[in-house]
N, C-alpha and C positions, 0 to 999 in steps of 0.2 A: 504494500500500500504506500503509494507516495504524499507524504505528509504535504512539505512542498508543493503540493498542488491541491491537495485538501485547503491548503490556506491561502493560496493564490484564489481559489475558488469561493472560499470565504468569505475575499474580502473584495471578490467580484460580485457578489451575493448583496454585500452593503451598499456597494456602486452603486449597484441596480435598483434596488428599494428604498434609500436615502435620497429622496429627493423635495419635491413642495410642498405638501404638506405633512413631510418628517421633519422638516426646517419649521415652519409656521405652527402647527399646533403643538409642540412641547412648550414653547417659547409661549403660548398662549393662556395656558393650563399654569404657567408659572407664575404667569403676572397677574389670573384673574384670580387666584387663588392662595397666596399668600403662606402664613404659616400654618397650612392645610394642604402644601405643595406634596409634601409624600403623598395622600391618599391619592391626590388626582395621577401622581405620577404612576402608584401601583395598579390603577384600575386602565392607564394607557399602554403599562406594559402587558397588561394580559393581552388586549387587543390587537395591540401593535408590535409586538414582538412574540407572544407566545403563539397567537392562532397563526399566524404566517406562518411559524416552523411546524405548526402541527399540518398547516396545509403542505407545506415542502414536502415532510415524511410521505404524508398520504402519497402523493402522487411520484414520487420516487418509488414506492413500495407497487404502483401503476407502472413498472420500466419508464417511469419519467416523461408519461403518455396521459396529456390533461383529458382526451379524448378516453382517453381507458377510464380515467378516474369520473369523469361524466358519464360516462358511458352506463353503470349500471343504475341508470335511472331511467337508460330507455333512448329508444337514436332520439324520438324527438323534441322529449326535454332537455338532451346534453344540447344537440345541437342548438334550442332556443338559449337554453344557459349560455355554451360558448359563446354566441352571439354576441348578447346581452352583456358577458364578460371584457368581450375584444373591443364592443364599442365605449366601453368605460373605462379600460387603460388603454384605448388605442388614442387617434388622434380628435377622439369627440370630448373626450375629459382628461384623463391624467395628464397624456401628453402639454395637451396644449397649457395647463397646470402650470408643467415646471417650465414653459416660458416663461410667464405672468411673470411668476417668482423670481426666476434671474434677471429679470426687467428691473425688477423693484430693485434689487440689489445693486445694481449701475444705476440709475434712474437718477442718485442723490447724489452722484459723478458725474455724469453725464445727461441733463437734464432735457436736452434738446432732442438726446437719443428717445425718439418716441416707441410706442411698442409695435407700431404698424413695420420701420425700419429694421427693431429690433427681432423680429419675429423673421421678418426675411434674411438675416443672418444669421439666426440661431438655425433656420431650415438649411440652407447652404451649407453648416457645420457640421450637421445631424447628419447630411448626406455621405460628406468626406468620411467621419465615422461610422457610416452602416454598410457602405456599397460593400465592401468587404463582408458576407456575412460570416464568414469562417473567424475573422480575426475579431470579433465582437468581445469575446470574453477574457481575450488575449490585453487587448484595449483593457476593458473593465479592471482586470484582477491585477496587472502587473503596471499598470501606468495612474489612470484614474481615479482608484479603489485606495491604494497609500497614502496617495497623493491628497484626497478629503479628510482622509481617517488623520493626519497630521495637521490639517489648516484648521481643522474642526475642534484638534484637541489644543491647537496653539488658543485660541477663541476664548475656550471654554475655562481653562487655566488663568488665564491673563481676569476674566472675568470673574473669579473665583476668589482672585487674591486681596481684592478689597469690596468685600459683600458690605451692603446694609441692612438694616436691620430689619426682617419680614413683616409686614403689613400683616393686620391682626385678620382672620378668615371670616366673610361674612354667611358662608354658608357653612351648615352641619357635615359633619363628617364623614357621614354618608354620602350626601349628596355631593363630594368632592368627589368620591370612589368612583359613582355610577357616571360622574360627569368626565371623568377620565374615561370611564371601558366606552361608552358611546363615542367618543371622541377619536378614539383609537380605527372604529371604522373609516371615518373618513379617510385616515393614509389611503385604503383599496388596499391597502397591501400583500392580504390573503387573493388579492383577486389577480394582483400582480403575478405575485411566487408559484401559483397554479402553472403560467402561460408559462413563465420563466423557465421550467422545468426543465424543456428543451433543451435551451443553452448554455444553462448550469448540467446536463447531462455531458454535454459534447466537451465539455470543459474537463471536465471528471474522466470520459474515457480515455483522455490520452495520460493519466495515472495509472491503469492497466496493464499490466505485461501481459501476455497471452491471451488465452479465447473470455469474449467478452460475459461478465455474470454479473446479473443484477442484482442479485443479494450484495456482491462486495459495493457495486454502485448505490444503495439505496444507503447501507451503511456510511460511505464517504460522502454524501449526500447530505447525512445527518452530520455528522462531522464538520462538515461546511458548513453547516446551516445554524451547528449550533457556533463556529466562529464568526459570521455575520451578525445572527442576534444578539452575539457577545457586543458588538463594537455598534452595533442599532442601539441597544440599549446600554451602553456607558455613553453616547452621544446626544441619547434623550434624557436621563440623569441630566447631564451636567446643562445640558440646555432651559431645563426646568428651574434648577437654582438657578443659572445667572440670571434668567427671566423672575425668581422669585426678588431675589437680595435688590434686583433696579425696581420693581413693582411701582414706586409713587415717579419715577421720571418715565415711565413709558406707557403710564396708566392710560392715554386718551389716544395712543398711536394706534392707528389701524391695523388692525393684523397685519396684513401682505405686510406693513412696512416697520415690523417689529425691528427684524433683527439688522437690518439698516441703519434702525435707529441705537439700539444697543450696541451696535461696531464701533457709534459716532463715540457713545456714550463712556464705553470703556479704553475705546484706542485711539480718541481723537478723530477729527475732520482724514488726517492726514493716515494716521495707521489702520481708519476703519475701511480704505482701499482694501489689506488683506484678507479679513474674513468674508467681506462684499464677494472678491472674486472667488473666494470658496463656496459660498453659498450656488455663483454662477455656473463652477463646475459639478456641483452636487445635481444641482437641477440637467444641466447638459448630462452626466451618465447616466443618469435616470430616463432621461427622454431616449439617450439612443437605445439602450433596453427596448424601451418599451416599444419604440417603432419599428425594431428588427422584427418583433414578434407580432406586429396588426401587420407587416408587411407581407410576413409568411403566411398568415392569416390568409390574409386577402387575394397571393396568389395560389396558395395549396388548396386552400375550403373554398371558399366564394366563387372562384373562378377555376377551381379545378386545376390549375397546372399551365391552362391556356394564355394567359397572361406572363411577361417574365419577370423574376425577381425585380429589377430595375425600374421598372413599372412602378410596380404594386410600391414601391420604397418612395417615388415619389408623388403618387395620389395621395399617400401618406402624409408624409412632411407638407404637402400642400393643404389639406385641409387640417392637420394643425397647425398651420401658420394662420390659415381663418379664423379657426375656434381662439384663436388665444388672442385674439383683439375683444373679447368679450369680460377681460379681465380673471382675477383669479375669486371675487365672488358672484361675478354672473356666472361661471362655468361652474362653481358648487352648489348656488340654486338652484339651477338642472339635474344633476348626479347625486346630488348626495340624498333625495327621496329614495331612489334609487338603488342605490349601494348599502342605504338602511333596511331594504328590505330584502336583498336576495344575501347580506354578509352572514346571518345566522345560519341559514341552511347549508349554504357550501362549507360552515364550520362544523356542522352535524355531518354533511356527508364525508369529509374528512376523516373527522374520528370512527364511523363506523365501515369506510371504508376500511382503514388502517386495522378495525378490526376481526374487517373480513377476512384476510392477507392475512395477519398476523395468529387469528384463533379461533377461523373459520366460523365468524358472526356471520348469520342469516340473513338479519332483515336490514335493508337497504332504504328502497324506497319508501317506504311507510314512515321513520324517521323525518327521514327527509323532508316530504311532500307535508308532514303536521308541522313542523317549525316552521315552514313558508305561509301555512293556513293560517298560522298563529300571529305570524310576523306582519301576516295584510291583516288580520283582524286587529292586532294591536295598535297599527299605525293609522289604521283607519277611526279606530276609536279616540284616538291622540288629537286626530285632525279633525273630529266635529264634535270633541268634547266642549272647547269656548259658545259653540253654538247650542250647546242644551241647555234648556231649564237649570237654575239650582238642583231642583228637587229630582232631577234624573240623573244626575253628576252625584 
């Protein structure tokens, strides 16, 4: 087993999941939350860092095949899943996401750079790094992947060394928990590490000496997955305090331009150039991730094969260049009903898939299809409760 690439892989894994709103919502969670910052921070790493690697396992434990792991729910629910999944990390939501985000992040640099200009060089960029799909993870793990995990931690340190004093919590205890694990959906990031599966596969086989087994794969899989969520989550820790300790200086910034503004705050006008540009490559590996895989998407499933990779790579980047002039909270107005509702299920199908594989569990669908019945009845209850009566509330 090649260690060495178990952690190349790793910390291609964080590349790829580390991106706009893994930057935006700890920073978020820290400031609205004060000296009640643990709880919200414990109930965002279940979310965001535990269901992700329970979703990896699964689907590694699948030969690293999102389609196998959909799959026992039936062709034509996976396939509306898939869908449903590729349009939400593809170039209709996440992607165009982590433009927004590395917008923000230059934006207080360069003020004149608008998002319309900006978006057409981040696509030009996104292209240089995907037309290669082979070297995707090559990119990721050995160049990208350190490269964040260092600018992220220079940040986070620097920010840590002279904290203030936490802002006293205005919500209960509870309600910090539950406001973290809800929060934690939003990243997508289970919905992410499903698609990713692929290129975190292809990345993994060349660790292999001899004829290829997926038991060793599924194992260095986890392995990897659990060195990613190591460095996911020491990146969301430390971004949660520094958003706690500045709490009353950045108490009325808008999100998107939180950590813009806590660059200024901690490293000056002048030194907060280098976490800005970190923040800008965090969102750029993220995107190209994510585009490699609506790419493949779009010419293997959608179109069958008849389309050529080169194609399919730039109807992509073209229409997240569209979507992300719509900002990074009009593009979560649309998705995140969305992703509130189908995140439960695909975390039920996870676990029971993993425990079909692992200890030959039966029932599949039935899990599955009650968490989804439950998740529209509950959301739907959420969404015309302001509209009842007292007395039916």
């Amino acid at each position: 087993m090649n260690f060495s690439n178990i952690i190349s892989v790793g910390f291609a894994i964080f590349a790829m999941l580390f991106g706009a709103g893994n930057v935006i919502y700890p920073l978020v969670l820290g400031r609205d939350f004060g000296s009640n910052v643990w709880f919200a921070l414990a109930g965002f790493v279940v979310t965001a860092v535990f269901v992700p690697l329970i979703g990896l396992v699964a689907t590694m434990l699948c030969d690293g095949q999102y389609k196998k792991l959909l799959g026992s729910l039936g062709r034509i629910p996976a396939s509306l899943i898939a869908l449903v999944c590729m349009v939400l990390i593809g170039p209709f939501a996440l992607t165009p996401r982590t433009i927004t985000v590395a917008h923000a992040a230059v934006k207080l640099y360069l003020p004149w750079f608008s998002i319309f200009y900006f978006s057409l060089v981040s696509g030009a960029l996104i292209f240089c790094a995907t037309v290669k799909q082979s070297k995707v993870i090559d990119i990721l793990g050995t160049f990208l992947g350190p490269i964040k995990v260092g600018l992220l931690l220079i940040v986070i340190i620097k920010g840590l060394l002279n904290p203030h004093e936490l802002l006293p919590a205005t919500a209960p205890i509870l309600d910090s928990f539950f406001t973290g694990l809800t929060t934690g959906y939003a990243t997508g990031d289970l919905l992410a590490v499903i698609f990713f599966s692929g290129l975190i596969l292809s990345g993994l086989r060349k660790g292999i000496d001899g004829a290829l087994d997926y038991k060793k794969l599924a194992i260095m899989g986890l392995l990897s997955g659990l060195v990613g969520a190591f460095l996911i989550g020491l990146v969301y820790t430390g971004f949660c305090l520094v958003a706690a300790f500045n709490g009353a200086q950045i108490a009325n910034v808008a999100d998107g331009d939180i950590f813009s503004e806590l660059s200024r705050i901690i490293l000056g006008n002048v030194g907060g150039v280098l976490p800005n540009i970190t923040v800008a490559i965090s969102c750029f590996a993220t995107a190209v991730a994510l585009t490699v895989v609506f790419a493949t998407y779009l010419q293997k499933e959608v179109f069958a094969g008849k389309l050529s990779y080169r194609v399919a790579l730039i109807t992509t980047i073209t229409i997240s260049t569209i979507m992300s002039n719509l900002g990074f909270s009009g593009i979560m107005k649309v998705t995140m009903p969305v992703i509130s509702l189908i995140y439960p299920a695909l975390l039920v199908l996870a676990l029971v898939q993993s425990a079909h594989v692992l200890f030959g569990f039966k029932w599949i669908k039935v899990p599955v299809f009650a968490t989804f019945a439950v998740t529209v009845v509950m959301y739907y209850w959420s969404y015309i409760t302001p509209f009842l009566p007292a007395v039916l509330v």
